[in-house]
Structure formats: C-alpha cells, structure tokens
C-alpha positions in Angstrom: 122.0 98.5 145.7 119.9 95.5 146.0 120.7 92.1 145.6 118.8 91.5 142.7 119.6 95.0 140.8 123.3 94.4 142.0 124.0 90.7 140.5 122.4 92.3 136.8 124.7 95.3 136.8 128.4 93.4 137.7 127.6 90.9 134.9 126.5 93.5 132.6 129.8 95.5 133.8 132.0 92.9 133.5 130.9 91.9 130.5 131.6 95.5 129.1 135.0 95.9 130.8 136.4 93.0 128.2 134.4 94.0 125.3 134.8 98.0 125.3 138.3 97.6 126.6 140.4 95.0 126.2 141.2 95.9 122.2 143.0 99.1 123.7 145.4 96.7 126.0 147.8 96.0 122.9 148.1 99.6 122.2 148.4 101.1 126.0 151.6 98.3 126.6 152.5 99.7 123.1 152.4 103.4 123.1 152.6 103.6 127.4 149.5 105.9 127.3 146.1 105.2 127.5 143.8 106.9 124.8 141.3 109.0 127.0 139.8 110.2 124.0 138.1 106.7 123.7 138.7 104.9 126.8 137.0 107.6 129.2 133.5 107.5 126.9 133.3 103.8 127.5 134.2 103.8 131.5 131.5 106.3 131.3 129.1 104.3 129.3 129.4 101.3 131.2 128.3 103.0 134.7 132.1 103.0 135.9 132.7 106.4 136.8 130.0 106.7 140.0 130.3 103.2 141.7 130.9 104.5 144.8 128.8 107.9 144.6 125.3 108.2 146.5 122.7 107.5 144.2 121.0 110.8 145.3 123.9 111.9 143.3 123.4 110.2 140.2 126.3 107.5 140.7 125.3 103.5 141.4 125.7 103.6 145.5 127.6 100.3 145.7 128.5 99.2 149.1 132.6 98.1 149.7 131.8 94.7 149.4 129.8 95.3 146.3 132.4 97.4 144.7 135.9 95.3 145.4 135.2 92.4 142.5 134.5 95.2 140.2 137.8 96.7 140.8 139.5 93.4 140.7 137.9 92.9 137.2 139.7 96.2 136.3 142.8 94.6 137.4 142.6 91.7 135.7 142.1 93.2 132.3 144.8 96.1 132.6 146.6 98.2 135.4 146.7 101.2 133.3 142.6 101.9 133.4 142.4 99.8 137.1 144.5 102.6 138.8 142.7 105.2 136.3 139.3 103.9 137.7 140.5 103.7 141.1 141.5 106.8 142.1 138.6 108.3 140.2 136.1 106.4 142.9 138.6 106.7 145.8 138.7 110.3 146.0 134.8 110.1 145.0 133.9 108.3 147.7 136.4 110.5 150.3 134.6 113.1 148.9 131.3 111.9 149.7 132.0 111.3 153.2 134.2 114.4 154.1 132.6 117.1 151.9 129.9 119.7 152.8 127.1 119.8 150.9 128.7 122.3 148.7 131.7 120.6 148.1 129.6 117.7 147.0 127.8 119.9 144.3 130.3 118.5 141.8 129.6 114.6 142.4 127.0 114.5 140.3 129.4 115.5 137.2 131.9 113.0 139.2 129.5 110.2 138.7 128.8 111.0 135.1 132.2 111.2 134.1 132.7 114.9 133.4 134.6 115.5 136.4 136.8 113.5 138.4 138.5 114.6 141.6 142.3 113.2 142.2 144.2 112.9 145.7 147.0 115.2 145.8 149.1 114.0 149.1 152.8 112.6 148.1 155.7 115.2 147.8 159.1 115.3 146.3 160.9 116.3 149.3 159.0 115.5 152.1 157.3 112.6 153.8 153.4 111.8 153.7 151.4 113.3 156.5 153.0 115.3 159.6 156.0 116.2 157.3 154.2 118.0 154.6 156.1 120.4 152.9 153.1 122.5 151.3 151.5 125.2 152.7 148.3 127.0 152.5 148.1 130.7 154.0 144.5 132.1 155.0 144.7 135.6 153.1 141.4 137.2 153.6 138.8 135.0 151.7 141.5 132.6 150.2 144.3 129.9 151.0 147.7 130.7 149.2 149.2 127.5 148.0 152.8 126.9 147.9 154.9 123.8 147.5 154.7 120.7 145.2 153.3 117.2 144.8 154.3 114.6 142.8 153.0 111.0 141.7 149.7 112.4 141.7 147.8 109.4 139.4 145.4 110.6 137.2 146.9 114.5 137.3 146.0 114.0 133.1 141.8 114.4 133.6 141.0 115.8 137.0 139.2 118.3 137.3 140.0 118.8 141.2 142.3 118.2 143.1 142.3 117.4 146.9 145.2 118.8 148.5 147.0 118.3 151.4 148.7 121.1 153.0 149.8 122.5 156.5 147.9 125.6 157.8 148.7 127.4 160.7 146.1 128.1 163.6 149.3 131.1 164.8 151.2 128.5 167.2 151.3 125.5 165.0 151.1 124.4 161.9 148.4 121.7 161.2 147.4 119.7 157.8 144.2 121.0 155.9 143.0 119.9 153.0 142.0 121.9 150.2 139.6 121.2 146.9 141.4 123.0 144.6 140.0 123.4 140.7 142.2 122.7 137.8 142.4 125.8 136.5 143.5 127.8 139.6 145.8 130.5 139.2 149.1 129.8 140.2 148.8 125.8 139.6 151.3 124.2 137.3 150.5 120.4 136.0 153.3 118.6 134.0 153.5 114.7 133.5 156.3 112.4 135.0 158.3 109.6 133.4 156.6 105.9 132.1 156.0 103.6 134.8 157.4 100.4 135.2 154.1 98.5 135.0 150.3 100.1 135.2 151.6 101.4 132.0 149.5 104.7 130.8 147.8 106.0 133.9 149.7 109.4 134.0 151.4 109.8 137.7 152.2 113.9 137.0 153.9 116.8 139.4 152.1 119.6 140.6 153.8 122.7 141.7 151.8 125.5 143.4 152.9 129.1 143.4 151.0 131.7 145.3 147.6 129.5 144.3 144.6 131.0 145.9 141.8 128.6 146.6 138.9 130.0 148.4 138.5 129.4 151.7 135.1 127.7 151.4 136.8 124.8 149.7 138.4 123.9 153.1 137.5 120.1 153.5 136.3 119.8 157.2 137.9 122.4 159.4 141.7 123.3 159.7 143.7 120.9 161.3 141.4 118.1 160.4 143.9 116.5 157.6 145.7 113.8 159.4 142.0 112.3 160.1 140.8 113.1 156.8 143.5 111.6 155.4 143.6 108.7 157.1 139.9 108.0 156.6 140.7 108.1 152.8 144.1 106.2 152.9 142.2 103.3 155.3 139.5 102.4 152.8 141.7 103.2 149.9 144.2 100.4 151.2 141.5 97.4 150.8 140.8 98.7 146.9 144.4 98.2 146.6 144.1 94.8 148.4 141.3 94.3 145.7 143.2 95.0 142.8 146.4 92.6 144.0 143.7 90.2 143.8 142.5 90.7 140.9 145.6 90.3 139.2 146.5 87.4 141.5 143.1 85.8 140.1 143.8 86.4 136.1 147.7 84.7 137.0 145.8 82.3 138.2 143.5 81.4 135.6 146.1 82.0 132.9 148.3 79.4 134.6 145.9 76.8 134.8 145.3 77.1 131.6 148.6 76.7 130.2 149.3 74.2 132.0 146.6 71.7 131.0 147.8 72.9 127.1 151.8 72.3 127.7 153.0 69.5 127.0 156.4 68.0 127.8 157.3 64.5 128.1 154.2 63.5 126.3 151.9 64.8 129.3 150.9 67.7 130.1 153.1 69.7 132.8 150.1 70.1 135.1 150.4 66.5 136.2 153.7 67.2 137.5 153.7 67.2 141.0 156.5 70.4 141.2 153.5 72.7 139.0 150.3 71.5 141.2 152.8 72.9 143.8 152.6 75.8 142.5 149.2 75.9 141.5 148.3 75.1 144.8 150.2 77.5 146.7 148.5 80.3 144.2 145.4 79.0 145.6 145.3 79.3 149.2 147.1 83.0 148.4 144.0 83.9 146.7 141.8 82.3 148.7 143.4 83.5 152.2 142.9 87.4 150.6 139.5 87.2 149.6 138.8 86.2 153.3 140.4 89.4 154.4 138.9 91.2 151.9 135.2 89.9 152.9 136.2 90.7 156.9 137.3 94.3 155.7 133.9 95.3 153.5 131.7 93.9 155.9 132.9 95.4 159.0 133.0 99.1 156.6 129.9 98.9 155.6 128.5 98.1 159.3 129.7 101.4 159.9 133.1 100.6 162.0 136.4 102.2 161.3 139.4 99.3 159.9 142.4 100.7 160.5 143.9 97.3 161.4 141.6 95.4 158.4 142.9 97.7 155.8 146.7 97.8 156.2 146.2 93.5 156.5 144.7 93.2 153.5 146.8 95.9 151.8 150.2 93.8 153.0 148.8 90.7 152.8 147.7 91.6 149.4 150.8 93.0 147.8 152.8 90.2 149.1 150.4 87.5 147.9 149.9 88.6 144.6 154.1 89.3 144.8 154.2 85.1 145.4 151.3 84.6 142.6 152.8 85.9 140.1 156.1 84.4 140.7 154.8 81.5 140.9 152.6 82.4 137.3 156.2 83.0 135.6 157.8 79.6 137.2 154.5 77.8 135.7 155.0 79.3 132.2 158.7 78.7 131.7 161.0 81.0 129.5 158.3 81.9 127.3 155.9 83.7 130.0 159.0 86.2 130.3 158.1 87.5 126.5 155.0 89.4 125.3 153.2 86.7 124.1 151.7 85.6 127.0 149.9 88.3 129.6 152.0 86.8 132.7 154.8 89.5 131.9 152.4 92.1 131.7 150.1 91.0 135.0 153.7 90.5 137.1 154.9 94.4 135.9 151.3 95.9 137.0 151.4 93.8 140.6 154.2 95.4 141.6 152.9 99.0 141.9 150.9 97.3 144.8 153.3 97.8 146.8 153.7 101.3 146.6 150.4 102.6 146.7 148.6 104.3 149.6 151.6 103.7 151.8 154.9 101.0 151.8 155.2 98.4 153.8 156.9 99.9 156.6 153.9 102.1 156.6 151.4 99.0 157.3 153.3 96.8 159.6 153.3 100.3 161.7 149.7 100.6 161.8 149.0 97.1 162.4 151.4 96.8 165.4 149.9 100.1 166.3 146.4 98.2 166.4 147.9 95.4 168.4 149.4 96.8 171.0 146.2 98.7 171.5 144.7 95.6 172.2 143.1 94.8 168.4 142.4 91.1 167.9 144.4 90.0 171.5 142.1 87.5 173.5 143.7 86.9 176.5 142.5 84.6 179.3 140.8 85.4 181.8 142.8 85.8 185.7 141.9 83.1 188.0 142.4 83.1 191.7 144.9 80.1 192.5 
C-alpha cells in the first residue's frame, strides 16, 4: 500500500480498534469469552480481517513493516482479540504464499471475514515438527486423517484448518500439510480450559478419526511440511515479537502516567530517582525491540528469508516485555496487582508470549543454529606475518 493511502488507513484503524472495541474488554476479562457475535462484525468492518491478503484478493496488501504497529495496537487494547486477529492473518498470509491458486480460492472470503483459516500444528502427545504424531494416508483420491491437535487458537470460527501431518512416500514417513474444511467427516472440535491471560481467544482440541481430505488440498507437495512450516513459524515469530511490544508500549504509557498523578511525600513518585529507574529501563526495552523489529520487516519484505531475525525478535521480545511489565507492577505499587488498573491485565496477556510459535529453547536453537552457520560473524581478515 502506498505511503500516502497507508498513513490514512492505520489512523483510521486505530482509531476504530478503541472505539468499536474497547467497551467489550470489561466483559471478555469478565465472562473469559469474547462475543464473536459482535466483535467479529467490527474486525470486519474496520478492514482487519485481510491486512495481510493480496489486494488482487480483496484484502489491504500491507507489507510486514506496515502490518506489525497494527498488530501491536491489537495488543495494547486486549490479548483476547490480538491473538484472535493474529492467527487469522498469520495463517492468511502462509496461505498466500504456500497455496496454489486453488487453495487460494478461499482468501477472498478470508479477507472479508467470512472465512478464516487456523494453524493446526501442536499435539498432545508429541513434539512440534519431526515428531508428529498425526498421520494422513493417501487412499485413492483422499488423505485419511488420524491423530489429534490441541491448543489450536481460534479452533471456535475457522473455517479451515491447516494441518500438519506425516505422510509416507513407502520408505519414510515425511510431514505434509493438509487444508482441511471444518465440516470434514471424521473431524471432532471441542474447546479447552480458560487461559491464564489472552482471556477469550478459544485454544480448542481437534481429534481426527479416519477424516478424508481430498488430495488436491495437499499444500505444496508431500514432504514439503517441515519447510512449510517453518516459513510460517519464521514470520509468525516477529508478529509475536510485535504484539510483546505492543503490550510493552501500553505498560509503558500507563506507567508514566500514574506516575506523574501519584503522589507520596507531597511529590509526585516520578521524581524519585528508584521510578525514573524503572521508567527508564522500560524505555531502552522498547526501544531496543522496535529496532529488531524494523531489521526483521525490512529485510522480509526485500524478499530474504530471517530465520535468525525472527527467533531474535521473538526472544528478545517475550523477555523484554517479561522485564516491562515487571517493572509496570513495581511502578504501580499494591494497587496495580487489583483490577482497577489495566497493569494486571497487560502483565497476564504478556506472558502467553512466551509460548507461542515455539519456547525458548526452541529460539536460542535456531539462533545458534544461524551463528554457527556463519550469520552475523565478521571476522578479520588473515594477514601474512
């Protein structure tokens, strides 16, 4: 989107996010679900459901770097609908860049809200990736589905679901992905329990028996899922990174604020040297991750792969907005702990960072992994002596 065209559609966005949505924060904390029913027409509404889908598809076409401080909005106003919207673009945008043009028949509905597509990859007894437990059968003109995922955000409206599941080329077995429809034969949805923070985006389990998704709906070719996937999961990790600062930002502003208003000792506590400390340390937090963040979107969008980018900014970003938020409480005193201040909400929703799209472990792997392939290393050059 153009620069112009771009600057007039966040504001208007942002502006809508906290009008249409921030009276249904109160309830969502309240009843720990969020009310599609209303929420969904006004993410529609407001353009929020095809940020990341080709315009030739009917969605906005933002680029990464013009999509991550629309995100980080989300975050700031609620986790609930910021993970909601999330995924919904995620998988969009995987989608986008994975699918044939068949498979992409359905982005136009994506884009208008009356589909949405979620990413089916975590299990209950097995580990992400090469220890998949699922497994997908070719039998004639379909895949048989068997096995179960869990923790699947968003489980509640999709419409599709893009499944991860070994196939076997008859000497090994490899991991496929699959775009299976909600309806399919054989496919069982039920919700999980409440979540500790991000409070009414519905994390459900899915159990396949004997599904049978047709064998056009293979995403690339077999064997292709471990790249798929970790196409999806690398640009996924920065919108995470987004979101922690997002919420990093709103602690932030929230604390600066009460600070200048409390008042102990006659002054108010934000001339005490101990809370510019912490103010301070907030800052260069949030600062240091929008830098990554920046280096991350722009080298995407140039075209290159981030492997290295993304899992920095995802575990710089969970851990950053792990100290903000600390550091948000500390500044509000006993009373930040209660509901009456959003600090105990916005420290519950940061902490999902650091589960989603990988732990971690998971990151420092692929970072070292990066480094010891030679990523960022500028060693000098030999002279003769």
């Amino acid at each position: 989107m153009e620069l112009a065209a771009y600057e007039e559609f966040r504001s208007q966005i942002v502006s809508a996010i906290w009008r249409e949505l921030s009276p249904y924060v109160a309830e969502i904390e309240d009843k720990e679900r969020i009310p599609v029913d209303s929420v969904w027409p006004a993410l529609r509404q407001m353009k929020a459901c095809g940020l990341l889908v080709p315009a030739e598809y009917g969605g906005s076409g933002l680029t990464v770097a013009q999509y991550l401080p629309i995100l980080a909005e989300f975050a700031k106003l609620h986790g609930g609908i910021r993970a909601m919207i999330h995924v919904h673009n995620t998988v969009a945008h995987a989608l986008s860049q994975v699918g044939s043009s068949s498979h992409r028949e359905i982005l136009p509905g994506v884009a208008e809200g009356t589909a949405s597509v979620a990413f089916a990859l975590t299990e209950p007894d097995h580990g992400t990736g090469a220890d998949t437990g699922t497994t997908a059968n070719h039998d004639g003109h379909y895949y048989v589905l068997n096995g179960q995922k869990w923790l699947i955000t968003n489980s509640d409206i999709a419409s599709h679901f893009m499944v991860f599941a070994k196939t076997s080329n008859g000497v090994q077995s490899q991991l496929s992905c699959l775009l299976a429809d909600r309806d399919t034969p054989g496919l069982h949805i039920e919700a999980l329990p409440e979540t500790m923070g991000c409070k009414g985006a519905q994390h459900g389990l899915l159990t396949f028996h004997n599904a049978r998704v047709p064998d056009d709906r293979l995403l690339g070719s077999e064997g292709s899922g471990i790249d798929e996937m970790e196409r999806a999961l690398e640009i996924s990790r920065v919108f995470v990174a987004a979101s922690s600062l997002g919420t990093a930002e709103r602690a932030l502003e929230l604390s600066v604020q009460f600070a200048k208003e409390r008042v102990t000792f006659g002054k108010p506590i934000a001339e005490r040297q101990a809370v510019q400390r912490y103010l301070a340390e907030m800052a260069m937090d949030i600062h240091a991750l929008r830098m990554l963040l920046d280096d991350a979107a722009r080298k995407y969008d140039a075209g290159g792969r981030i492997p290295f980018e993304a899992s920095a900014c995802k575990l710089f970003g969970l851990e950053a907005v792990g100290r903000v938020t600390d550091r948000a409480l500390l500044v509000h005193g006993g009373i930040g702990y209660t509901r009456r201040h959003q600090i105990e909400r916005l420290y519950r929703d940061a902490r999902l960072n650091w589960l989603e799209e990988g732990t971690p472990t998971i990151q420092h792997l692929v970072i070292a992994r990066e480094v010891l392939r030679g990523h960022g290393l500028r060693l000098p050059e030999t002279r003769d002596r």
